[in-house]
Biopython code that builds the backbone (N, CA, C, O; Angstrom):
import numpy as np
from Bio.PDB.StructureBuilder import StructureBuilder

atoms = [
    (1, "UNK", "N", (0.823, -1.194, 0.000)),
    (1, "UNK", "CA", (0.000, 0.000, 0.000)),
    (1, "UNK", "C", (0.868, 1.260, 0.000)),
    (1, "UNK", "O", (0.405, 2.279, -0.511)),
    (2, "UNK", "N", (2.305, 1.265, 0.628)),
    (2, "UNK", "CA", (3.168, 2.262, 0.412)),
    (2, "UNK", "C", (3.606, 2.592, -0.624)),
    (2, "UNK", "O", (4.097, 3.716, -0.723)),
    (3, "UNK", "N", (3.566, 1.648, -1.813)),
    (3, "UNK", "CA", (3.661, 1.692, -3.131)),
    (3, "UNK", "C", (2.948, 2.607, -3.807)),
    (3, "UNK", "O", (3.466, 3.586, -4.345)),
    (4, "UNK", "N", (1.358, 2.271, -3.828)),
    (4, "UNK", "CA", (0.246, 2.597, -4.129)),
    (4, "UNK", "C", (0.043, 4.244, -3.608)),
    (4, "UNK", "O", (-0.490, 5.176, -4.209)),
    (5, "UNK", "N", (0.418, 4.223, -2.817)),
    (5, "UNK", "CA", (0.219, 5.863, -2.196)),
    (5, "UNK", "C", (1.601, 6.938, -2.423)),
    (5, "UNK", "O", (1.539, 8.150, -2.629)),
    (6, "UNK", "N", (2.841, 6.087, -2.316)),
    (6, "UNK", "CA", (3.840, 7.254, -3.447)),
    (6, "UNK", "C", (3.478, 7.000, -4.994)),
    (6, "UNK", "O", (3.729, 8.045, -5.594)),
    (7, "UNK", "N", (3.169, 6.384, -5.546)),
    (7, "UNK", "CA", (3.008, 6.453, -6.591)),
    (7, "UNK", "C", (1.834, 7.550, -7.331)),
    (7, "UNK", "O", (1.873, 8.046, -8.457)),
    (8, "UNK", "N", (0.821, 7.707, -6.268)),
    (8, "UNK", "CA", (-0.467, 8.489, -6.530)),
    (8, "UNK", "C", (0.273, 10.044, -6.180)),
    (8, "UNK", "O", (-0.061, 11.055, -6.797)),
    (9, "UNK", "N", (1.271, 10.047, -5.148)),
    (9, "UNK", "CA", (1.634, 11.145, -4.832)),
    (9, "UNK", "C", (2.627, 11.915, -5.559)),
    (9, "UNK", "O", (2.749, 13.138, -5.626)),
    (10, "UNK", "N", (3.268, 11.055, -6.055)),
    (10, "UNK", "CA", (4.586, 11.680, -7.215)),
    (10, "UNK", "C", (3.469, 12.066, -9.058)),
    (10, "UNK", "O", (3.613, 12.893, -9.959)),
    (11, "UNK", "N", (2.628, 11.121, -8.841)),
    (11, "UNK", "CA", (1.824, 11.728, -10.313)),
    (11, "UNK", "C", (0.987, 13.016, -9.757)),
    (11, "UNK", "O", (0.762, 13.891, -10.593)),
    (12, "UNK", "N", (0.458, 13.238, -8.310)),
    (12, "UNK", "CA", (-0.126, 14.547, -7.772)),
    (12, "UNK", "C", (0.675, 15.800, -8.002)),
    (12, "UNK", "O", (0.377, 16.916, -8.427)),
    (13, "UNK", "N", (2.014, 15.132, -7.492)),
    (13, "UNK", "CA", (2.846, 16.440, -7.998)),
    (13, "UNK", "C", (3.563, 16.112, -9.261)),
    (13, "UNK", "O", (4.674, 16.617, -9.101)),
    (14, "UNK", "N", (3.541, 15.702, -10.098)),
    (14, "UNK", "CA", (3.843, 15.622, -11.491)),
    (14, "UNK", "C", (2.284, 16.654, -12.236)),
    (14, "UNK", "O", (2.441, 16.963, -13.417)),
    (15, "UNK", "N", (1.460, 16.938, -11.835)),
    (15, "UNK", "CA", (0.377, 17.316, -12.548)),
    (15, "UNK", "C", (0.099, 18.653, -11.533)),
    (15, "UNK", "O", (-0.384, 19.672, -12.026)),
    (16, "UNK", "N", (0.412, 18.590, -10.176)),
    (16, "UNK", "CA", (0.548, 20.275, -10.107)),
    (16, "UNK", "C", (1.853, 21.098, -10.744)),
    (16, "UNK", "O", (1.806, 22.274, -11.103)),
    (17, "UNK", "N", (2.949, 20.295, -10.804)),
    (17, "UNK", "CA", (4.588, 21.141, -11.116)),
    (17, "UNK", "C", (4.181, 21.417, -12.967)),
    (17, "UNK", "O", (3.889, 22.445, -13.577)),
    (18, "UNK", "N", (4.332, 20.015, -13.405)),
    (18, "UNK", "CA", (4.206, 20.419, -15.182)),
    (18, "UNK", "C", (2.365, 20.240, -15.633)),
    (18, "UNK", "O", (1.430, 19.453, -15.780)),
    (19, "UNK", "N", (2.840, 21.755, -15.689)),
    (19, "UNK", "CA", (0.967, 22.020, -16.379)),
    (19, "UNK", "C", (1.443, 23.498, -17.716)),
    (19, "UNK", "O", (1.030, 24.607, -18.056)),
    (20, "UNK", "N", (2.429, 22.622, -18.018)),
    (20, "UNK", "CA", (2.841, 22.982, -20.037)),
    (20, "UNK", "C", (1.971, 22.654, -20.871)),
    (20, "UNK", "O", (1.411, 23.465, -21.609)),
    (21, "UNK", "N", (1.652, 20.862, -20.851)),
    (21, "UNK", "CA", (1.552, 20.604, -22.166)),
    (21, "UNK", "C", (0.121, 19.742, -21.867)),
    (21, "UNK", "O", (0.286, 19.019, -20.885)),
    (22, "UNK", "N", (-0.980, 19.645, -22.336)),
    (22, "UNK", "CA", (-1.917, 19.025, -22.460)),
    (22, "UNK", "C", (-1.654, 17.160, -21.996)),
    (22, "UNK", "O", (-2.214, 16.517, -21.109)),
    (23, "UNK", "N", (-0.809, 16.807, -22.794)),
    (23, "UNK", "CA", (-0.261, 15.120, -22.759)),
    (23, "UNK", "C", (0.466, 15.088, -21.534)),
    (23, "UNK", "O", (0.230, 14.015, -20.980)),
    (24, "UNK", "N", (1.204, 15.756, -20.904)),
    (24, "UNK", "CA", (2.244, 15.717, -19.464)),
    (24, "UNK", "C", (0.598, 15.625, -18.627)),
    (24, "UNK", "O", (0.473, 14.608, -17.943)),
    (25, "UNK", "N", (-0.172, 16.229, -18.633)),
    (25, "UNK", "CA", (-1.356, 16.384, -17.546)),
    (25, "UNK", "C", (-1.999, 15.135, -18.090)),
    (25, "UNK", "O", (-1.876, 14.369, -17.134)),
    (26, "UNK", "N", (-2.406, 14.686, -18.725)),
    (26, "UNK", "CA", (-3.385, 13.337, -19.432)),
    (26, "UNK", "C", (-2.283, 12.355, -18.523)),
    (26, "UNK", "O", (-2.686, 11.564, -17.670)),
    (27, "UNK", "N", (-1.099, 12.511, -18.794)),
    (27, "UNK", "CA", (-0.099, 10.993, -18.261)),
    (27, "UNK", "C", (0.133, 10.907, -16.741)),
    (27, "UNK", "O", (0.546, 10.021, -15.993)),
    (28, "UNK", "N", (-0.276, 12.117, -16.583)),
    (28, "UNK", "CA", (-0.354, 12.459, -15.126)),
    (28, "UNK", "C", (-1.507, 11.345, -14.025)),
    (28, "UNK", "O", (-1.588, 10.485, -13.148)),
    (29, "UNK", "N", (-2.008, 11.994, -14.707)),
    (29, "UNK", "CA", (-4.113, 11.743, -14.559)),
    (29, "UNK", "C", (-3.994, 10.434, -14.488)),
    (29, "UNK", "O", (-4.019, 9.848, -13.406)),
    (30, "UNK", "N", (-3.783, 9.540, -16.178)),
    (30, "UNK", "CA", (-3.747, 7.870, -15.771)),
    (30, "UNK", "C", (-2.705, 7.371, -14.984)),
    (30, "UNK", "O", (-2.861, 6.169, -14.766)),
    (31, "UNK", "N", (-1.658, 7.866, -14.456)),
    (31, "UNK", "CA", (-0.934, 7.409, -13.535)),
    (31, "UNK", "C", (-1.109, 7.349, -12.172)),
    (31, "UNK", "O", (-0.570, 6.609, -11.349)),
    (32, "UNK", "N", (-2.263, 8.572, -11.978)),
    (32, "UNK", "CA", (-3.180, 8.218, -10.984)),
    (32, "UNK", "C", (-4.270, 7.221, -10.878)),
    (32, "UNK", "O", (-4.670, 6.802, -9.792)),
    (33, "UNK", "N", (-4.750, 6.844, -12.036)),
    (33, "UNK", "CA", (-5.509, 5.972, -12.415)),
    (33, "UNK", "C", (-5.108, 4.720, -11.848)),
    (33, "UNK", "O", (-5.755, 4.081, -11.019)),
    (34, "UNK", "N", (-3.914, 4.383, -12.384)),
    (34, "UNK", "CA", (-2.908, 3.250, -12.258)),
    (34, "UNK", "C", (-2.867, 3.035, -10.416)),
    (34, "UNK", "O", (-3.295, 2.171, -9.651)),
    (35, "UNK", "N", (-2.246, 4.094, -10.283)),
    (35, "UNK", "CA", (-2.033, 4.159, -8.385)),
    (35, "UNK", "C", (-3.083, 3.247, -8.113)),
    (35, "UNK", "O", (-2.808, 2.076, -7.855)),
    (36, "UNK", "N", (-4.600, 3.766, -8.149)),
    (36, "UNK", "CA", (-5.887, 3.435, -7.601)),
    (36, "UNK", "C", (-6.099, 2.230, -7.944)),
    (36, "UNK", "O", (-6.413, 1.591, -6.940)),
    (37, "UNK", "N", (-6.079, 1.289, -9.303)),
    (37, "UNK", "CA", (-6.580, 0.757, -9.636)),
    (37, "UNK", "C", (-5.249, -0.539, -8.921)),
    (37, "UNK", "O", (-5.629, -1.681, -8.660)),
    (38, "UNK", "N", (-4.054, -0.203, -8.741)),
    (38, "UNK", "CA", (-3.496, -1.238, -8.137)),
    (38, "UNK", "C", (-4.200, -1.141, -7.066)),
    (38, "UNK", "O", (-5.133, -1.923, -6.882)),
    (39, "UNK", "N", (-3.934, -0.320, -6.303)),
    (39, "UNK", "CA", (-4.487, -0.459, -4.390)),
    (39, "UNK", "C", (-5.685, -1.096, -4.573)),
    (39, "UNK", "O", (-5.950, -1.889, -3.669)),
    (40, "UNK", "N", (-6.652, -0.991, -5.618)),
    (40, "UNK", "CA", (-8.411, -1.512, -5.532)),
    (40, "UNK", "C", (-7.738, -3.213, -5.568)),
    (40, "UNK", "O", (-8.382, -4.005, -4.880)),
    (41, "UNK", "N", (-6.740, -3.684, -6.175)),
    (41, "UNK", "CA", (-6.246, -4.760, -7.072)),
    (41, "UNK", "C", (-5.752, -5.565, -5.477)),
    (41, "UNK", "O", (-6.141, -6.695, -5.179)),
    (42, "UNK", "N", (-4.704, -4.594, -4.455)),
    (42, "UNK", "CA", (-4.590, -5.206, -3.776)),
    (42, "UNK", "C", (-5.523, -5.453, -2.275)),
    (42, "UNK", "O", (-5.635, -6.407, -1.505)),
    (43, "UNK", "N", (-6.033, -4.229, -2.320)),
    (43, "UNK", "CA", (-7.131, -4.724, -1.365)),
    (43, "UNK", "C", (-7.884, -6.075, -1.617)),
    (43, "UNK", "O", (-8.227, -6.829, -0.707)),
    (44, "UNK", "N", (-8.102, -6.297, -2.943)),
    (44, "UNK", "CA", (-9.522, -7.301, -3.148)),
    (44, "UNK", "C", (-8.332, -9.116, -3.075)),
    (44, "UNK", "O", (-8.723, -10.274, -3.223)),
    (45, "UNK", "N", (-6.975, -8.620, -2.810)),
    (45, "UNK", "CA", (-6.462, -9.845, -2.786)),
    (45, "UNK", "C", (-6.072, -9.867, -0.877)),
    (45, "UNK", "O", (-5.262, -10.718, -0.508)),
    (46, "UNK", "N", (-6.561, -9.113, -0.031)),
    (46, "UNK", "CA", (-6.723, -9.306, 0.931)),
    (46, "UNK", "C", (-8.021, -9.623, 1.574)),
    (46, "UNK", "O", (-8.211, -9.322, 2.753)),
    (47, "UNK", "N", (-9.266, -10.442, 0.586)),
    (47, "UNK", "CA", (-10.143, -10.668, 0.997)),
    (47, "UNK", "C", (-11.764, -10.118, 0.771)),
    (47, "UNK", "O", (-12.861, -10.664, 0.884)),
    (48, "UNK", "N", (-11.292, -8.697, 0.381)),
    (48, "UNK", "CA", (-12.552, -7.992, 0.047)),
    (48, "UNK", "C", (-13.079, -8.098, -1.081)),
    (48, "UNK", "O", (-12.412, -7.768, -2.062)),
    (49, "UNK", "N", (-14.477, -8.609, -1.249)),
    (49, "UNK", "CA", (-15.038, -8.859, -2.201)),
    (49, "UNK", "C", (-15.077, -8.067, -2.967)),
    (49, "UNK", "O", (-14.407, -8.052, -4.000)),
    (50, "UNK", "N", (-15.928, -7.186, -2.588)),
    (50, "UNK", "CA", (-16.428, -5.883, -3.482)),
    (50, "UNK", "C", (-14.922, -5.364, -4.443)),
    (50, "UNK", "O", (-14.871, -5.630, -5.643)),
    (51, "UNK", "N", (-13.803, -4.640, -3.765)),
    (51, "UNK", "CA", (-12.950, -4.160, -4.273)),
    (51, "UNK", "C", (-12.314, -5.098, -5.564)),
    (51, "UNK", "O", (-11.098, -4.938, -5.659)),
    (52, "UNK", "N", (-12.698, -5.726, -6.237)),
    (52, "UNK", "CA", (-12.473, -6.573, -7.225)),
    (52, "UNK", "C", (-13.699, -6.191, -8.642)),
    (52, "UNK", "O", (-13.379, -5.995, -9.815)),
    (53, "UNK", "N", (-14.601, -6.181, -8.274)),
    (53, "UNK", "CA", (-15.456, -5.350, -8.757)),
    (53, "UNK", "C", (-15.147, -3.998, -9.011)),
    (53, "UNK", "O", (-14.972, -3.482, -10.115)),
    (54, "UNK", "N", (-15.091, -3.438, -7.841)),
    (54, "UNK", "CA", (-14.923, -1.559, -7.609)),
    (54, "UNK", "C", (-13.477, -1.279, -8.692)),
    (54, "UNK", "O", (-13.265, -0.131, -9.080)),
    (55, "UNK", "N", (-12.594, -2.372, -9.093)),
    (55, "UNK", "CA", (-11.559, -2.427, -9.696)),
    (55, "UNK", "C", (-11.630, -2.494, -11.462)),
    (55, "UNK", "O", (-11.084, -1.983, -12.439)),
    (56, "UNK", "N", (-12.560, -3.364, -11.164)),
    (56, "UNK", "CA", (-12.784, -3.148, -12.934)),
    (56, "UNK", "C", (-13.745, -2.399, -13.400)),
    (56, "UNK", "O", (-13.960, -2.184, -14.593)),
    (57, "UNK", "N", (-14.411, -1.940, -12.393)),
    (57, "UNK", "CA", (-15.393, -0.574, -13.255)),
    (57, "UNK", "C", (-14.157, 0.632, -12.835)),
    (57, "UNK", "O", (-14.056, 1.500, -13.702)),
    (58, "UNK", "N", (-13.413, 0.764, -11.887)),
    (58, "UNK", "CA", (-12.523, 2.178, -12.416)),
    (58, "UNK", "C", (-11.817, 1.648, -13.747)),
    (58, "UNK", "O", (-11.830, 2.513, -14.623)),
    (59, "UNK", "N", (-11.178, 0.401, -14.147)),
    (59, "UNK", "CA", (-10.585, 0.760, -15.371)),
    (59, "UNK", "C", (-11.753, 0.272, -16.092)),
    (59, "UNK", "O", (-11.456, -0.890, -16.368)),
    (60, "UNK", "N", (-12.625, 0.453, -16.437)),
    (60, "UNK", "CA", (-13.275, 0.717, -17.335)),
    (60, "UNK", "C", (-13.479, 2.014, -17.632)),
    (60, "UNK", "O", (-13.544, 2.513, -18.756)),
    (61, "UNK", "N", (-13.588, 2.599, -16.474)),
    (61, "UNK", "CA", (-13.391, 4.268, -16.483)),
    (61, "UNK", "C", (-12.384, 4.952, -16.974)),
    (61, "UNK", "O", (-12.514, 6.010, -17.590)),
    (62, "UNK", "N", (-11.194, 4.322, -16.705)),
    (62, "UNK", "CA", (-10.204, 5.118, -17.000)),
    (62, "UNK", "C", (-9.307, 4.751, -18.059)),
    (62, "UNK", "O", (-8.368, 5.467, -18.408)),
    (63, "UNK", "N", (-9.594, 3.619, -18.585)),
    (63, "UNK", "CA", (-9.805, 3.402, -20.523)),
    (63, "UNK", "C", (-10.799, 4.556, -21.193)),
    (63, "UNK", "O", (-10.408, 5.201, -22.165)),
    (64, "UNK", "N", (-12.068, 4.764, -20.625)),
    (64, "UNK", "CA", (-12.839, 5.735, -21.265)),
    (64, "UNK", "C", (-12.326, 6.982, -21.088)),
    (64, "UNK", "O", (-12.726, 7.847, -21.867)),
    (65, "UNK", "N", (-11.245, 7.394, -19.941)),
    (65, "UNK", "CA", (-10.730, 8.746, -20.156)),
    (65, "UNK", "C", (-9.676, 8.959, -20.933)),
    (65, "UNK", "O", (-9.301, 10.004, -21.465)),
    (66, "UNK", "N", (-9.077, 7.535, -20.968)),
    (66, "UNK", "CA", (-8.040, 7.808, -21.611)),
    (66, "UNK", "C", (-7.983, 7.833, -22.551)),
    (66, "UNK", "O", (-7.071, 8.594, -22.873)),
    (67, "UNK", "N", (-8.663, 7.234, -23.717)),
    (67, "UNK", "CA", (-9.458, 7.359, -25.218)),
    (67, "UNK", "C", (-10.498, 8.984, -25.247)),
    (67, "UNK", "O", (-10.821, 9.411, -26.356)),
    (68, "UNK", "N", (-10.928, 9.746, -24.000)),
    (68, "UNK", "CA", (-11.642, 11.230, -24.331)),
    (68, "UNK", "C", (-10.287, 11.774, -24.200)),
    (68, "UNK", "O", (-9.884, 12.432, -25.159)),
    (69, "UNK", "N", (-9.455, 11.613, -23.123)),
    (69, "UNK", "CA", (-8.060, 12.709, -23.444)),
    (69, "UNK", "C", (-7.390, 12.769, -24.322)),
    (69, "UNK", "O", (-6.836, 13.853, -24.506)),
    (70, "UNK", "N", (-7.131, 11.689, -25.243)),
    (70, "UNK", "CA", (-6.421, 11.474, -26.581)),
    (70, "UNK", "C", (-7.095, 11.984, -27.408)),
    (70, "UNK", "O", (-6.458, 12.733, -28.148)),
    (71, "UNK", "N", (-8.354, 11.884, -27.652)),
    (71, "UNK", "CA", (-9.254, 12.816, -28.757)),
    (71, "UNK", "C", (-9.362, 13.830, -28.530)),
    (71, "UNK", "O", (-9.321, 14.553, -29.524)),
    (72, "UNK", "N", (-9.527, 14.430, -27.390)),
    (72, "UNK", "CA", (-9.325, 15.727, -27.266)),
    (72, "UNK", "C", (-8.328, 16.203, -27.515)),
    (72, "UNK", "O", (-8.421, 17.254, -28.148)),
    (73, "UNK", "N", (-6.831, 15.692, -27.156)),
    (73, "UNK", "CA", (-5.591, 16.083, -27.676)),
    (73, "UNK", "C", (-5.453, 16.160, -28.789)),
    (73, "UNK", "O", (-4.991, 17.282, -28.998)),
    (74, "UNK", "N", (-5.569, 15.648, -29.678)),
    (74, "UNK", "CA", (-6.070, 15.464, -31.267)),
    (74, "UNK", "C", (-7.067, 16.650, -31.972)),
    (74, "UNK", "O", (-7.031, 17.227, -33.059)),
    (75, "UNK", "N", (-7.760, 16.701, -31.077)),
    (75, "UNK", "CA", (-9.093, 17.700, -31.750)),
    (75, "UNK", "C", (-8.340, 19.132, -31.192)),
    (75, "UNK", "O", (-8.293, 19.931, -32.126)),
    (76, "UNK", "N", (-7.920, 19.520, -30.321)),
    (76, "UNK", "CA", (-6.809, 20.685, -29.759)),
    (76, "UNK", "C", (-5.862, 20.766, -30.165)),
    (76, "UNK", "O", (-5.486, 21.938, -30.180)),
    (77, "UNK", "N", (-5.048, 19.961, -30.626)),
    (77, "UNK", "CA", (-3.791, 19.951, -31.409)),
    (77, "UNK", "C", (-4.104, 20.621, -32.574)),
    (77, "UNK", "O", (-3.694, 21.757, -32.812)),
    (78, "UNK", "N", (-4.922, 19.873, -33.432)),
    (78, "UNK", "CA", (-5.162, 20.181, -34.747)),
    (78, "UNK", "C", (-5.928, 22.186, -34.717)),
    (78, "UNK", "O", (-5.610, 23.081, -35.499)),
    (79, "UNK", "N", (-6.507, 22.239, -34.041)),
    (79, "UNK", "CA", (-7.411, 23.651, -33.894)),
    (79, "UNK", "C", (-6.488, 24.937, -33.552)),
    (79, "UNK", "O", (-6.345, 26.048, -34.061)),
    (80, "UNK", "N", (-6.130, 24.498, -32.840)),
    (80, "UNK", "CA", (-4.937, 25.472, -32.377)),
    (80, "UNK", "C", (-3.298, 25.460, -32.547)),
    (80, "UNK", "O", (-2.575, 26.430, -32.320)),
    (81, "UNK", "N", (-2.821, 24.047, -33.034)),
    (81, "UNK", "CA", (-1.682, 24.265, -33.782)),
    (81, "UNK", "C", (-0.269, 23.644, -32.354)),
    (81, "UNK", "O", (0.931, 23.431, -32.531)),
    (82, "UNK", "N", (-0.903, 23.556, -31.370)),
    (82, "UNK", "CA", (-0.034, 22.929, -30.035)),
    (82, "UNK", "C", (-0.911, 22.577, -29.354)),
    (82, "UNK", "O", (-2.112, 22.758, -29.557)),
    (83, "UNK", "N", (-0.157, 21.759, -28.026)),
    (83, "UNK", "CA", (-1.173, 21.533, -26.990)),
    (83, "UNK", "C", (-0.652, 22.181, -25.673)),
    (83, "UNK", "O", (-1.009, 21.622, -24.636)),
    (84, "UNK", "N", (0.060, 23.165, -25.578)),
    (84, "UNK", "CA", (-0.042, 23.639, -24.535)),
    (84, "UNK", "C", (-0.740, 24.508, -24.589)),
    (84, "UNK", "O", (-1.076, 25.330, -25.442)),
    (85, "UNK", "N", (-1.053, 24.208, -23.194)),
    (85, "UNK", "CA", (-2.429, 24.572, -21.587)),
    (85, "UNK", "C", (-2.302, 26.196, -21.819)),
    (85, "UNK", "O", (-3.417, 26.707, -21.723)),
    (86, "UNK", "N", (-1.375, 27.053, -22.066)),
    (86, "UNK", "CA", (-1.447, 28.506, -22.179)),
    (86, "UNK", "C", (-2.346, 29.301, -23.288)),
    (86, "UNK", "O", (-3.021, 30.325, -23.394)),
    (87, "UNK", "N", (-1.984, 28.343, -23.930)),
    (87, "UNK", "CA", (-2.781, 28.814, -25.364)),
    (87, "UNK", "C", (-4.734, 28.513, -25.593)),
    (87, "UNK", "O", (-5.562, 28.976, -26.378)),
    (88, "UNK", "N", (-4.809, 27.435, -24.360)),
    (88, "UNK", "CA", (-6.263, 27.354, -24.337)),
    (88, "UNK", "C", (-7.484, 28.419, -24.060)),
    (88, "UNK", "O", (-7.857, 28.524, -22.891)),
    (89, "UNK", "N", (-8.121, 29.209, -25.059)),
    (89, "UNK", "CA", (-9.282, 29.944, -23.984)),
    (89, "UNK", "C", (-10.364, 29.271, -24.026)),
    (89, "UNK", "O", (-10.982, 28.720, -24.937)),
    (90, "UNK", "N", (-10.554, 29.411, -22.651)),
    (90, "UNK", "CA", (-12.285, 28.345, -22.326)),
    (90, "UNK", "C", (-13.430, 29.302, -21.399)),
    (90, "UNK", "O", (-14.088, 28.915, -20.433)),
    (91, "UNK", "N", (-13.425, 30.740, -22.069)),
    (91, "UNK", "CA", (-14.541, 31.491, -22.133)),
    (91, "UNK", "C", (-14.740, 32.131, -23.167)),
    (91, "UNK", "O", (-15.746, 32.833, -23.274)),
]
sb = StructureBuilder()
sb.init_structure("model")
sb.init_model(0)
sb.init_chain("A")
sb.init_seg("    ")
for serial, (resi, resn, name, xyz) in enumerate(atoms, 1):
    if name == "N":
        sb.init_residue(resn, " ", resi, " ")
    sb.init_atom(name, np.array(xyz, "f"), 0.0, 1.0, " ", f" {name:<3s}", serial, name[0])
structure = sb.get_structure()
């Protein structure tokens, strides 16, 4: 579980420090994904039912983000010509 919790914590601050580029924040994000979805992985091998379940609907989730962040990177790339986060206006 000490694993599981530096690992969530070094992608926390990997995604507050580099917030350049659209893809550094997406790799960020599923690496948090990753964190969670081990700890769900090892809880449910200490017995808990549920968390085996609760495990494959987050990555089901976080296949589905990770296929909307790539299209979006794609659809932003192409519109604006880069993907860095400076260049975005969202009003």
């Amino acid at each position: 579980m000490l694993i599981m919790a530096l690992v969530f914590c070094i992608a926390l601050l990997g995604l507050s420090l580099t917030q350049t580029h659209l893809l550094s924040v997406l790799l960020c994000l599923e690496m948090m994904m990753v964190a969670l979805y081990l700890g769900l992985g090892l809880m449910s091998l200490s017995g808990l039912n549920y968390s085996l379940m609760v495990a494959l609907v987050l990555l089901t989730f976080s296949a589905c983000e990770a296929s909307s962040g790539l299209a979006l990177l794609v659809l932003i790339s192409r519109s604006h010509g880069s993907d860095l986060l400076k260049s975005f206006n969202l009003s």
